[in-house]
N, C-alpha and C positions, 0 to 999 in steps of 0.2 A: 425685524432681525432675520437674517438670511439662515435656513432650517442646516443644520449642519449633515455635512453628505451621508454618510451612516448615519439615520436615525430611526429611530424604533421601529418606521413602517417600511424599512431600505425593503426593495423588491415584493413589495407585499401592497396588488394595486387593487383588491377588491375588499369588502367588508367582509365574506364570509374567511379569506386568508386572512386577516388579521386575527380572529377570530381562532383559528385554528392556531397559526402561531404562537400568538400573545399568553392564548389560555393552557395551551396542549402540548407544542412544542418544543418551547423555547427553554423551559429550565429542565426539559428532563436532563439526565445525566449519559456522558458519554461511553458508550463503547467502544474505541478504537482497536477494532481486532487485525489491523495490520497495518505498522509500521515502521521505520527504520530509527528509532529514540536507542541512544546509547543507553543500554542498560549500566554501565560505571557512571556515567552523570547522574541517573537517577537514586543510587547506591547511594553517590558522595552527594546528592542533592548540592550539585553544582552550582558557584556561583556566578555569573556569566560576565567577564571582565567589562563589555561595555556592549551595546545593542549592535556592533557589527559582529562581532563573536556569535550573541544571540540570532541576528537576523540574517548577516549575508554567508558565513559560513558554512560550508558545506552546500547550500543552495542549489543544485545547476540552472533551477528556472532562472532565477534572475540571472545567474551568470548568462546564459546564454542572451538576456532579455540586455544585456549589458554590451555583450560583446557586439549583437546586433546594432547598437547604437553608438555602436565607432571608440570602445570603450578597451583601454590597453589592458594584457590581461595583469599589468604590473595591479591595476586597480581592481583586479579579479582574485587571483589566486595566489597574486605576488605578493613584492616586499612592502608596500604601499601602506602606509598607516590606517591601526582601523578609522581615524576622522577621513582624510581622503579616500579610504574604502566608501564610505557611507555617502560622502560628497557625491562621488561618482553615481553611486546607486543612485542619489537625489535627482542628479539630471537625467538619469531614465525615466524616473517613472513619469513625468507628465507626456511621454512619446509610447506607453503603456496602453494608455484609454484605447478601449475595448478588449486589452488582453484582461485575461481573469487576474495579474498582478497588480493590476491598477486599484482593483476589489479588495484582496487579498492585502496590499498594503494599506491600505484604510481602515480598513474591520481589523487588521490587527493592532495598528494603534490606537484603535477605539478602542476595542477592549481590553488591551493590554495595560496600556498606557495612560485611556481616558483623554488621549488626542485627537480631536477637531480637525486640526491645522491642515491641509494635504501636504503633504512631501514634496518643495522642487528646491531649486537651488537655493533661493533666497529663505527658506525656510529651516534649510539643510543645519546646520548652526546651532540652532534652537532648538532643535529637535532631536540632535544626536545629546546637547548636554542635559536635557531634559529625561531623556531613556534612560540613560546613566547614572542621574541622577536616584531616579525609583529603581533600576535594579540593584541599588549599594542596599536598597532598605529589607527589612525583612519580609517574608516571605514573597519575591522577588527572585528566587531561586527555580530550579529544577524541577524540584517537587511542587514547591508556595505554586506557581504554574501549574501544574496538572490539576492542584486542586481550584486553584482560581476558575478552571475551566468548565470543574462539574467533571472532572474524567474521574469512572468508574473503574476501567478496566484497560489496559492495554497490554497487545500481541507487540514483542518486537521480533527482528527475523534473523534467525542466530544459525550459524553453523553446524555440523553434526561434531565437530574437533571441540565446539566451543565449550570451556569447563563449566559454564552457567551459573559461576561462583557470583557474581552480582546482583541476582536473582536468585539464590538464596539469601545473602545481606539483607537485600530488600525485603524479602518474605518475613525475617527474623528480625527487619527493625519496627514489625507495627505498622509501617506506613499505611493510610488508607485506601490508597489506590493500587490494585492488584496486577503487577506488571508478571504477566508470562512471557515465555518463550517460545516461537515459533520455529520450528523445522523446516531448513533451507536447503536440502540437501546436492544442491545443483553441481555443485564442484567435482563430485562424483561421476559425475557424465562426464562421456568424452570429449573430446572438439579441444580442448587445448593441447598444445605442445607437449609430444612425450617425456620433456625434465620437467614442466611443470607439473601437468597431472601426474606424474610419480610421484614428487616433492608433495604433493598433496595429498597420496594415497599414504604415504610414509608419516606425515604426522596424522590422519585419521589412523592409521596401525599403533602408532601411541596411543591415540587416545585412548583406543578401545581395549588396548594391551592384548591385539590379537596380532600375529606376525602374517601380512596378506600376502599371500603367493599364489590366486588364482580366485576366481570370478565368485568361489564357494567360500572361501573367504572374505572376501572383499563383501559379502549380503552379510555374513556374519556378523561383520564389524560393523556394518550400518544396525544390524538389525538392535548391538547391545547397546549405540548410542541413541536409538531410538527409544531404549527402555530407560536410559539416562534419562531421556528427555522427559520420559512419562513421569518417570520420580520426581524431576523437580517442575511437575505442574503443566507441562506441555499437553496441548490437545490438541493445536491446528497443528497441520504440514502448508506446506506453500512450495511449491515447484515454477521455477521461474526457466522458459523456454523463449526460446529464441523461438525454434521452428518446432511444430511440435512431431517430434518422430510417430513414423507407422513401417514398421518392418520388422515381420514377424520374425524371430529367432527362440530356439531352441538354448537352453541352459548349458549345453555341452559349446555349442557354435558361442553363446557368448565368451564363457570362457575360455577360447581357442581367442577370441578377438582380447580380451584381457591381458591375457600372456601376454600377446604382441605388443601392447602396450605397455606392459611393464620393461619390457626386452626394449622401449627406446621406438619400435618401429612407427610412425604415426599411423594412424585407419585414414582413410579414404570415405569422402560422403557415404557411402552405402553402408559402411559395415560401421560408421559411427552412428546411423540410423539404428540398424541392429540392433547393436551394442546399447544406446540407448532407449529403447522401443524395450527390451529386457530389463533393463534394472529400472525404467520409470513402472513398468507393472508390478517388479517386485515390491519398490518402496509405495505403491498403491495397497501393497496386499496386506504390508505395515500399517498403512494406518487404516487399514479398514479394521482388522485382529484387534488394534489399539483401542477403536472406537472416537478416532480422531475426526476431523472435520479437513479436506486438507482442499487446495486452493490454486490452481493453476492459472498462471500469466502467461499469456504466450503473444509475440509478435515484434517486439522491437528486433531491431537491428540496430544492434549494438558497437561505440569504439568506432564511427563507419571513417574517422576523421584520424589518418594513420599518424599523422605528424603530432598531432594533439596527442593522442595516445602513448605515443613514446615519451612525449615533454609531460605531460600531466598528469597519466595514468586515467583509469577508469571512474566512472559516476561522477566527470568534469562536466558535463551538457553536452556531448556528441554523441548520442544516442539519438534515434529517431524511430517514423514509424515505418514498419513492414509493408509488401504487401502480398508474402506468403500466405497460401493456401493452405487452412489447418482443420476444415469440416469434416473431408474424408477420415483422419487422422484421431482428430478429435473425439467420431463416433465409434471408430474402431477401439480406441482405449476403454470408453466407459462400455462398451458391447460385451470387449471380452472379458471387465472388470468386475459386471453383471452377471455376466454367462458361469460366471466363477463364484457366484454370491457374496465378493466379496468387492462390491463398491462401497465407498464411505459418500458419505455426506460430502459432496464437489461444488463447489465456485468458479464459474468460468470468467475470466477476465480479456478480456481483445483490448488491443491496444488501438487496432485501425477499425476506424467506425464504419467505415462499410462492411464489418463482418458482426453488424448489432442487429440484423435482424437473425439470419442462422444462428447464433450463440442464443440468441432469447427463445427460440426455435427448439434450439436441439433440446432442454432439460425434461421436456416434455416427452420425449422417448426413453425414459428411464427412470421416471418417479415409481417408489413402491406401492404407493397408495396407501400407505401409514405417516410419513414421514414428511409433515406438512414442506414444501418445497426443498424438498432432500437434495438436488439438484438446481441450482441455480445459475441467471446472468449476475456474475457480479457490477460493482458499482463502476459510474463511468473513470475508467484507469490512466492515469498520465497525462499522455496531453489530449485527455476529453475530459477532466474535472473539472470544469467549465460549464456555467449556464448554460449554452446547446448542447454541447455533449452530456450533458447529466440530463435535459430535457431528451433530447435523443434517444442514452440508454433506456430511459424509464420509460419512453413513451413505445420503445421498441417493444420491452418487455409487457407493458399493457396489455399491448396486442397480443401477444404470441403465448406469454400465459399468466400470468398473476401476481400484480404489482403490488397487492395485499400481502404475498407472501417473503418479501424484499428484504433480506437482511440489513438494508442502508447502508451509510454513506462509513468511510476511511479517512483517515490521512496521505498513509502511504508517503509518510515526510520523516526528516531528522531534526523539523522543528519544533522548539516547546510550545511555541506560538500558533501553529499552522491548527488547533482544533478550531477553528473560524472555520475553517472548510466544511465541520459539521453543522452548523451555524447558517452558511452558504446555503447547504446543498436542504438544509428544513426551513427557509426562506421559499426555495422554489420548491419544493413539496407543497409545501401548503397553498406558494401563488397559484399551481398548476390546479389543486384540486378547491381551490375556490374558486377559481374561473368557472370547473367542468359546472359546478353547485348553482352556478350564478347566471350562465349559458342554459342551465337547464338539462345538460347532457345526464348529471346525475339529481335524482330526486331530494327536493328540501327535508320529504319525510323521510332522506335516509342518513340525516347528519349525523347521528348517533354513530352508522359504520364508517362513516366517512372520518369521525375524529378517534376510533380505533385505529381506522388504518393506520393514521398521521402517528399516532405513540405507537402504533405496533413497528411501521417503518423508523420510524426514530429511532426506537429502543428496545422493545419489547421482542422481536422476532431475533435479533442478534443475542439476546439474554436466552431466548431461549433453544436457539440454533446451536448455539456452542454448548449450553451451560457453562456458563464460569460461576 
């Protein structure tokens, strides 16, 4: 009988990795401290009308993995039934193998579902009435999900406007699994058109019931929702950067650039640098006072597909990678964020992989020497969650300083399904470090640290990084 393609030893090709996985890994429990899960789904413990709702919704990866294979976007984002939604998706994936969805779609019907079958056309049928069939049943939901998964804990990433009302529901219905909220404060930054960013500055002025007419205002009103945030359970920030600004400015010059902005004028590259190079330090100085953990992404180029954009809007799959310079930048923030004693606990995340070995580099100029990897490379981000790219980051980060000290692996998705990426990504943990065990590169008589590390990267270092 032919071993079915996920099975117990998937990517785990030495005795001492099975070893580590089987015994160490595999059931701890998740921490997902950062990713895009509707917090109202979670609230209403949503019940998902049929497995394209669950699986292709919202998606860009597949979308994009769709569109690539000659695939209308009627069958993408259109009017298209969810069975020919799912159809469609079925004749991509066998043109998949060796993208990480090929994986990804496997391991999620295996553990979701307890499917076998692989995904193509002639399977496509069976497979959607069968999804459908177990998500009608109980717990099959929202939640019945998070806990089917072993998830502990999850960050989603919420606005500074957002009322958080969900997340209180949740907190107040018992639920077992502790969904916080993360602080997203990006909108705030300059770069978009003078009616939108005003339209935005105007409902953060609600929110915070602060009337913003100037730069001193405008920290005000971040600063009260940031104390919102702390009240209902918030500890991480996450700052999502395109390019990441370095241009020093003065509190009076930014707000002279504020005015202007509010007056309709747009800024010009240089003084949206500025402009924001100022308020990213100030909402730094936020969560350092707060005692938050906060998390920088920087490097897509984003929206780059202007037609799509106008038809579709944003977070469709035309996002891609950069290949802005952000070192210089980068070490200037945590310098002077240092030099002010008031850096928090930081996660660097790069989008393009050639900037994995600097970013595993730089944490290293700025450890306190209290604060076991206060500073770190985050996990491999977007389009590097992937086998080489997760081999890549980690192997960057070896080097350069202390893969012991690793908060591990995310989601970074809006699906209920997608914790298999944690699943993924301690499959290659363990293949990588039973190799080193089995090569001889690390010593037999040091398994003992060698199956710390495996629960510490797993789970242990993010429980204790954050505290939740």
């Amino acid at each position: 009988m032919m071993k079915p393609f996920i099975h117990d030893d998937f990517l785990l090709s030495n005795e001492t990795a099975r070893m580590l996985y089987h015994e160490h890994a595999s059931k701890l429990p998740i921490i997902d401290y950062h990713c895009h899960l509707s917090p109202a789904m979670i609230a209403a413990d949503h019940r998902f009308a049929d497995i394209t709702e669950l699986w292709l919704s919202g998606d860009h990866y597949k979308w994009r993995a769709m569109r690539a294979n000659g695939v209308a976007e009627q069958y993408i984002t259109g009017d298209a039934s969810p069975r020919e939604k799912f159809r469609k998706w079925a004749e991509t994936v066998p043109y998949t193998m060796r993208n990480p969805l090929y994986h990804w779609t496997a391991m999620e019907l295996k553990t979701a579902f307890g499917i076998d079958t692989p995904l193509t056309p002639e399977t496509a049928d069976e497979i959607f009435d069968e999804c459908n069939r177990q998500l009608a049943l109980p717990g099959m939901t929202a939640r019945g999900l998070m806990k089917k998964y072993n998830v502990e804990v999850v960050c989603t990433t919420d606005d500074p406007i957002d009322t958080l009302e969900y997340h209180r529901q949740i907190a107040e219905s018992g639920f077992e699994v502790k969904v916080f909220p993360a602080w997203r404060p990006d909108k705030a930054m300059a770069g978009a058109a003078p009616a939108v960013y005003n339209e935005y500055i105007g409902k953060l002025s609600a929110a915070a019931g602060i009337e913003i007419v100037d730069y001193f205002t405008l920290t005000d009103a971040l600063q009260k929702r940031h104390d919102y945030f702390a009240q209902n359970g918030c500890t991480v920030a996450d700052h999502g950067l395109s390019r990441v600004p370095w241009a020093p400015c003065d509190v009076e010059k930014a707000n002279e650039l504020f005015v202007k902005q509010l007056s309709g004028v747009a800024l010009d590259s240089h003084e949206a640098d500025m402009f924001n190079t100022r308020l990213l330090i100030d909402l730094c100085r936020m969560n350092a006072r707060a005692g938050w953990v906060q998390q920088f992404h920087f490097g897509p180029m984003r929206n780059v597909n202007s037609r799509a954009f106008a038809t579709l809007g944003p977070d469709t799959g035309f996002d891609t990678i950069s290949d802005w310079k952000a070192a210089e930048a980068v070490a200037s923030i945590l310098n002077k964020l240092d030099a002010d004693n008031l850096l928090a606990k930081t996660i660097l995340y790069n989008i393009n992989p050639a900037d994995n070995t600097w970013v595993a580099a730089m944490p290293a100029n700025f450890q306190d020497g209290v604060t076991p990897g206060k500073i770190q490379m985050g996990a491999a981000w977007w389009f590097n969650d992937q086998l080489s790219g997760m081999r890549a980051q980690m192997d960057a980060l070896s080097v350069q300083g202390l893969l012991s000290r690793f908060v591990g692996m995310l989601t970074d998705s809006r699906s209920f399904v997608s914790y298999t990426r944690h699943d993924y990504f301690r499959r290659l943990l363990c293949d990588m470090l039973g190799h080193d065990v089995e090569a001889g590169l690390i010593p037999e008589s040091q398994i003992k640290r060698v199956i710390g590390m495996v629960r510490d990267i797993c789970y242990n270092n993010a429980r204790n990084y954050f505290k939740f």
